[in-house]
C-alpha positions in Angstrom: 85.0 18.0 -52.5 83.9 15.5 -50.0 84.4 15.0 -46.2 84.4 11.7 -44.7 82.7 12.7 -41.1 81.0 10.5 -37.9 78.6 12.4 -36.3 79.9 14.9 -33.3 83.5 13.4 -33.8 86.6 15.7 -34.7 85.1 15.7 -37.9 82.7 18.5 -36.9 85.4 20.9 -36.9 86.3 20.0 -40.8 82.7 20.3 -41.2 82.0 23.6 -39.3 85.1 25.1 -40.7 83.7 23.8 -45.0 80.5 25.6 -44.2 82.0 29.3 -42.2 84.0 29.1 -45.8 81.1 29.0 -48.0 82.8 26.3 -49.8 80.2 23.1 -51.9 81.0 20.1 -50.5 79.3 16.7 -50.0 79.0 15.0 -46.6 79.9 11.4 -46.7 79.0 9.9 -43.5 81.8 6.7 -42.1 80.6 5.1 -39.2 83.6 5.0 -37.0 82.2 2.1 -35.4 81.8 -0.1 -38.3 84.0 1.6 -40.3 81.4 1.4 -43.4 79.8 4.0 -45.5 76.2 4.0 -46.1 76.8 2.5 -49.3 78.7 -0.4 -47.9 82.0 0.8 -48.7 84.6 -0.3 -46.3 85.8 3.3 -44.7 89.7 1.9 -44.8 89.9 1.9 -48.0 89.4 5.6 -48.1 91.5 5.9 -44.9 94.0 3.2 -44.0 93.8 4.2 -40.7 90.2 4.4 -40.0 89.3 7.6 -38.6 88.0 10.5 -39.4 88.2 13.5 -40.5 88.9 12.8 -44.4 88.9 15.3 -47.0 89.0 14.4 -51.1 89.1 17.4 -53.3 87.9 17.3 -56.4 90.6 16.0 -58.2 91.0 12.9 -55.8 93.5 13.9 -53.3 92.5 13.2 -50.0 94.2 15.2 -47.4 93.8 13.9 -43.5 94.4 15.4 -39.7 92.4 18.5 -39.1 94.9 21.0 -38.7 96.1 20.2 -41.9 92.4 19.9 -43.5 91.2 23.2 -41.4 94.4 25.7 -42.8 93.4 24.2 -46.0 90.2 25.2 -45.9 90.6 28.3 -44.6 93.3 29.1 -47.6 91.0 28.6 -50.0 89.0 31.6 -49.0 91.7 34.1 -47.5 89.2 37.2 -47.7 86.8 35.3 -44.9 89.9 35.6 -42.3 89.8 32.6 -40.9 93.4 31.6 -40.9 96.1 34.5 -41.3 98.2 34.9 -44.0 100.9 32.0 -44.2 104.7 33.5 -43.1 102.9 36.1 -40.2 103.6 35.4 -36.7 99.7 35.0 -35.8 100.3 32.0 -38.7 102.1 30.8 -36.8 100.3 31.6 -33.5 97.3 29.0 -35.2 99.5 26.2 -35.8 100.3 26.5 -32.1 97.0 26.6 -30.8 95.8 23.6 -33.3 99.2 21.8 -32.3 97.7 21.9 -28.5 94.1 21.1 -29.2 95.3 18.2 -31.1 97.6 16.8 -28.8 96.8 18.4 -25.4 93.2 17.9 -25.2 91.7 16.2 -28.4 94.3 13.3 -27.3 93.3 13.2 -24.0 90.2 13.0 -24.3 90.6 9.2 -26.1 90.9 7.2 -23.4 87.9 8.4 -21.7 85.9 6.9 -24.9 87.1 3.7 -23.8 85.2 1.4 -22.5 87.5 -1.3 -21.4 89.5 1.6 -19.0 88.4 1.3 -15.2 87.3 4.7 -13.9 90.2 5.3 -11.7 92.4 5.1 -14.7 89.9 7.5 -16.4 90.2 10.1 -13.7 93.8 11.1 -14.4 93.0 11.9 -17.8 90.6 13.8 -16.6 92.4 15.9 -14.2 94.8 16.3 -17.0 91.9 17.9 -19.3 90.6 20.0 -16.3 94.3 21.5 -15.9 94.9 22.4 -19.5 90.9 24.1 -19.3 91.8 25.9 -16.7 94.8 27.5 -18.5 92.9 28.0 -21.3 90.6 30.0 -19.4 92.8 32.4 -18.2 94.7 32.4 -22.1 90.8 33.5 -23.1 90.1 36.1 -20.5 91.0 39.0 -22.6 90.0 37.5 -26.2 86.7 36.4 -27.9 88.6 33.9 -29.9 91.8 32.1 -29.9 93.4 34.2 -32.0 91.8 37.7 -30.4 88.6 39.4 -32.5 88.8 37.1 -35.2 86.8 33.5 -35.4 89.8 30.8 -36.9 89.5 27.4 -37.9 91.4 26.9 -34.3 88.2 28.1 -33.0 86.0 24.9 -34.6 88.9 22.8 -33.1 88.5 23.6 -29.7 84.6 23.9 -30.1 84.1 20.3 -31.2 86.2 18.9 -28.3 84.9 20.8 -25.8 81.3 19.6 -26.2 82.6 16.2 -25.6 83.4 17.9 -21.8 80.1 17.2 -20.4 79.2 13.4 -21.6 83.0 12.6 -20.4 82.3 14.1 -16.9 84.7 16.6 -17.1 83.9 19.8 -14.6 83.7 22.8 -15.9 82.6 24.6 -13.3 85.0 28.0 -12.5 86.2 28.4 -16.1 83.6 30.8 -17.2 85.9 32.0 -20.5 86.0 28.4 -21.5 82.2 28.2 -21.5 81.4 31.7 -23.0 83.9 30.8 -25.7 81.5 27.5 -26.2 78.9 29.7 -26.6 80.0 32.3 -28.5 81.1 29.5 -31.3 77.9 27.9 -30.9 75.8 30.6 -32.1 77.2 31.0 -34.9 74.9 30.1 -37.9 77.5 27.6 -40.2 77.9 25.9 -36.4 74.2 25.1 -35.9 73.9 24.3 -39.8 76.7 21.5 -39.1 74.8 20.1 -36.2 71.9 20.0 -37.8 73.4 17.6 -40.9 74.6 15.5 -38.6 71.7 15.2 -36.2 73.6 16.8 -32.8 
């Protein structure tokens, strides 16, 4: 397989998620500024719409959209538990919380990376991301993970768009479930091997 990644984007989580699997895969790096591979391949023809993540499995399929490329991961190794089985409730229960990291926070976290928004502009999306941390605090005051005592490929999800808190200036001051979360995910060792590949 390969994945199609830009250092620290969403990507990460695709990446984190390949490597708590145990799964061989080759990191192609695509530039999501120039939208070129290292080998001068122009990154839309793998991805018509130019971002990443991107995964291509062996037989050429390329699957995109993390939630979709994280619960395939994860159901290619069922016995590392880190997406419950399809048709439970706590199934379920992961499509939720990757449907809000998606669209909740991942989302709103795009138009602070842009550079032509004025600042005021910037600050309600902000606020917006503060709000749904704070929530998500008190949601992770009585679990380790997202889905309770079991690390998910939801977990990677909210870990990669979360680091993106600090450089975007949002406070997380008061939401210490949020940070220890962070940090919990952090620690692990397929987390800090990602990292490392792409020089974060």
């Amino acid at each position: 397989m390969k994945l199609y990644y830009s250092p620290g984007a969403c990507s990460l989580a695709s990446h984190i998620a390949l490597r708590e699997a145990g799964l061989a895969f080759e990191p192609v790096l695509a530039s999501t500024k120039t939208h070129k591979l290292q080998d001068g391949t122009d990154f839309n023809t793998i991805n018509p719409l130019g971002y990443v993540p991107v995964l291509e499995l062996d037989d050429g399929t390329r699957l995109r959209e993390n939630p979709a490329i994280l619960q395939y991961i994860a159901d290619q190794v069922p016995t590392k538990n880190l997406a419950p089985a399809a048709g439970t409730l706590q199934r379920y229960r992961l499509q939720e919380w990757l449907g809000l990291i998606g669209t909740e926070i991942h989302k709103t976290y795009s138009p602070l990376f842009n550079a032509n928004m004025g600042e005021e502009a910037k600050q309600v999306f902000r606020d917006k991301l503060a709000s749904r941390y704070k929530w998500l605090d008190g949601e992770l005051g009585t679990r380790e993970y997202l889905l309770g005592e079991h690390f998910s490929v939801a977990d990677c999800y909210l870990f990669v768009v979360t680091r993106w808190a600090h450089p975007m200036k949002i406070d997380m001051a008061g939401m210490p479930n949020v940070q220890a979360h962070h940090q919990r995910v952090l620690a692990r060792p397929a987390v800090q091997e990602a990292l490392k590949v792409e020089g974060l």
